[in-house]
N, C-alpha and C positions, 0 to 999 in steps of 0.2 A: 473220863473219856474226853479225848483234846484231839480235835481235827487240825490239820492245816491244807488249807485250799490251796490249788496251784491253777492258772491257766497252764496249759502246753505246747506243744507244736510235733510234728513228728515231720520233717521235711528228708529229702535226699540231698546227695551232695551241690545239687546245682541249685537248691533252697526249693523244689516243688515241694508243696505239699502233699502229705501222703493223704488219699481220701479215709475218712473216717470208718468207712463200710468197713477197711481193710486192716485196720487196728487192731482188734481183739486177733486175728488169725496172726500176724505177727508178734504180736505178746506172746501167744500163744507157741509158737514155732519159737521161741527164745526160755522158754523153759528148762530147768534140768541143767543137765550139760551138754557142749557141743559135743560134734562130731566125733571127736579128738579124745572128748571121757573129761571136759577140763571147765572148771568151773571158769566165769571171768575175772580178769587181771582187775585187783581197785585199790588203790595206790599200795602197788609193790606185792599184793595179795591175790595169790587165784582162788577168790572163797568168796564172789560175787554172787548170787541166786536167784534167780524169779521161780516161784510154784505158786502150786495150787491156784491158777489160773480158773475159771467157771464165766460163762457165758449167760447174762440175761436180757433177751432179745437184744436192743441198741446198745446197752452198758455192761459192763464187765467188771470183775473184781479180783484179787488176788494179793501174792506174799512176797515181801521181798525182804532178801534177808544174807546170811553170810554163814558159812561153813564154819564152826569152829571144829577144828580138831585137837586142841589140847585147854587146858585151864587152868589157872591158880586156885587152889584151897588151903585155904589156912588149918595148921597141923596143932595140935596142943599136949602139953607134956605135964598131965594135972602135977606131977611126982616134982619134976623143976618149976613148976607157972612160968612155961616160955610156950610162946606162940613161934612157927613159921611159917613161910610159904612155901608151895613146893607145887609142882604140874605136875599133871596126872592128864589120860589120855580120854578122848572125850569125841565124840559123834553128834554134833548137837548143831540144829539153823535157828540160833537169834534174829529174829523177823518180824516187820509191822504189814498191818495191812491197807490195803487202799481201795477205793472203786474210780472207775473211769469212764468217766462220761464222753464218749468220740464226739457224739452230735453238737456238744457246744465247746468241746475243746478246754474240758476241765476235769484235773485228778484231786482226789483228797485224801490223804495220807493221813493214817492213826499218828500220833508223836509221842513215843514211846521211849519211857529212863533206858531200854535193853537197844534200841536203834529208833536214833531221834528222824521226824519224817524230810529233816532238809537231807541228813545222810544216804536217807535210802532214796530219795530222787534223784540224787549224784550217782546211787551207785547202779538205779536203773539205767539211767542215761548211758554207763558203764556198758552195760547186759547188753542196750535195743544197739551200741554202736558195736561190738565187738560180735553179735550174733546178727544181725542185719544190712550192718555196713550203714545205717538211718542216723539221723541225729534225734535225739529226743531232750527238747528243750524245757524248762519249766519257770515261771515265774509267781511267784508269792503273791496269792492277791489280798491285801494287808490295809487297801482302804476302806474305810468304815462307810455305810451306806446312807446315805441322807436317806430319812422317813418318805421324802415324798417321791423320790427316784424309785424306791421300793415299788410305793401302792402304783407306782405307774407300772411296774415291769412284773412283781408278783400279788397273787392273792393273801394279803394280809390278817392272819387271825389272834395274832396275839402280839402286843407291844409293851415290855418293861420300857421304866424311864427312873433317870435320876434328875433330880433338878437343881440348880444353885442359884444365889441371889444374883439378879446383873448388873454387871459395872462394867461397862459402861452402859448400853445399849444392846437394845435389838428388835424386831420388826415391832410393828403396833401390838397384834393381837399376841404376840410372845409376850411383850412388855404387861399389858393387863392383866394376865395370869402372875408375872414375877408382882406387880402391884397389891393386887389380892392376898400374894401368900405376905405382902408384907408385914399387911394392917392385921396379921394374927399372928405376929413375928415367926412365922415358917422359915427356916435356915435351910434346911432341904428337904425336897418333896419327892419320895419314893414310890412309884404304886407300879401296876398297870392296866391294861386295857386289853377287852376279847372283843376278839367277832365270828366269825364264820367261813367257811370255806364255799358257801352259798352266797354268804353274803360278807364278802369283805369290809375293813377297815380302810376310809377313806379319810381326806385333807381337804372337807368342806368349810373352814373356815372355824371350827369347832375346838376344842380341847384338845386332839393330838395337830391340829395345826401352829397351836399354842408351842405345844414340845417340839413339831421341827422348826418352827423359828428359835427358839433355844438351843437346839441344837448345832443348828447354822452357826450362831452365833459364837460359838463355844460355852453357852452355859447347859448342857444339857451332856447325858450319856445315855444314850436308845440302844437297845435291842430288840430285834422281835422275830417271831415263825411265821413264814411265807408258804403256800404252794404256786409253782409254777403256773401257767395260767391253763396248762390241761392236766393238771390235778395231781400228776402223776411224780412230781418229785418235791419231798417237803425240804425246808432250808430253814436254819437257823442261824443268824447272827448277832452276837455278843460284845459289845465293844468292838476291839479289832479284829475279831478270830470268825472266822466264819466256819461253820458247821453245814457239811451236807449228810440228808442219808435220804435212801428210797422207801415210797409206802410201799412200791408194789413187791415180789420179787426177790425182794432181799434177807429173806430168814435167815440163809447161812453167813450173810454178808456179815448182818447184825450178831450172828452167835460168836462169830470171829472178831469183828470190830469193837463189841461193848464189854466193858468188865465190870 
């Protein structure tokens, strides 16, 4: 399971932004096929798709994906041992899925071997401009989160770390802990750290203050699980990859998104 996070934008031609209330009803109204019986144009192809659209109160989710109607299988002739190819006709939508958060202006896209999730935000962007006349913009959000930018913005309960020796430098209280693992020759120092969703993980000066001064620095690799500060959406991020999914609401989101 491999998310990829996106900010968005959904503006008209004169760059207003569309309000967020009005999102999901537009996704929505962009399903299927047009008027006309035709899927959308995406490069040179009318087998562009949005389905299975579902509404949960402020955030929404659904499928995007591509018509195939024909395919290669490969043929086999046990009597010669020769293999070919040949197409044969086929009714099938290759599709990833996503949820979409309007109120803060952020999609995340499954990324899937069968339609990777950069391809299907091009080809939604395809659907919302040829079914609404909107622009729908996306960008990759691909920087990794310093530890204490986190505990400031979410509730923190769980932080991996990886640690390496420093060279050159780095803050005091980061430097003491690289000092420590020295005098017992630690080359790298893997673990992590819990807290609670009552009572989060804070940067009092303590041990994971340690790791984000290491981090800062470039000698560390953090990740950890957050909830938002009204509880209601958890997050996880990994290195550079950032993971979203919802606790409340999202049963079917999750029966589609997880494999």
């Amino acid at each position: 399971m491999h998310y990829k996070l996106y900010r968005y934008e959904l503006a008209n031609d004169e760059n207003e932004e569309i309000h967020p209330d009005r999102h999901f009803k537009l996704f929505d109204n962009s399903k299927g096929k047009d008027d006309l019986g035709r899927f959308t144009e995406y490069r040179g192809k009318k087998n562009a798709v949005l389905m299975h659209i579902r509404h949960y109160q402020y955030d929404f989710i659904g499928l995007v994906g591509r018509h195939s109607t024909e395919r290669k299988v490969t043929v086999y002739d046990p009597g010669e041992d020769l293999t070919s190819q040949v197409d044969v006709d086929d009714d099938d939508y290759p599709n990833t899925a996503f949820v979409c958060f309007p109120r803060i202006h952020v999609i995340a896209c499954l990324d899937r071997a069968t339609l990777r999730a950069d391809t299907a935000m091009s080809r939604l962007h395809s659907i919302i401009r040829h079914r609404q006349k909107l622009w729908f913009n996306v960008t990759p959000i691909t920087e990794s989160f310093d530890l204490r930018k986190a505990t400031q913005r979410f509730r923190l309960v769980d932080v991996t770390f990886e640690l390496w020796p420093v060279n050159p430098h780095t803050e005091d209280i980061g430097a003491k802990l690289d000092e420590s693992s020295k005098l017992d020759h630690i080359k790298k120092l893997n673990g992590s750290a819990h807290g609670a969703i009552s009572e989060p993980l804070t940067l009092n000066g303590g041990f994971l203050t340690a790791v984000q001064q290491l981090q800062k620095s470039g000698h560390a690799k953090v990740g950890f699980k957050a909830y938002t500060q009204d509880k209601k959406l958890k997050l996880r991020f990994r290195s550079r990859v950032a993971l979203v999914y919802s606790q409340t609401k999202m049963k079917e989101c999750r029966e589609r998104m997880l494999e």
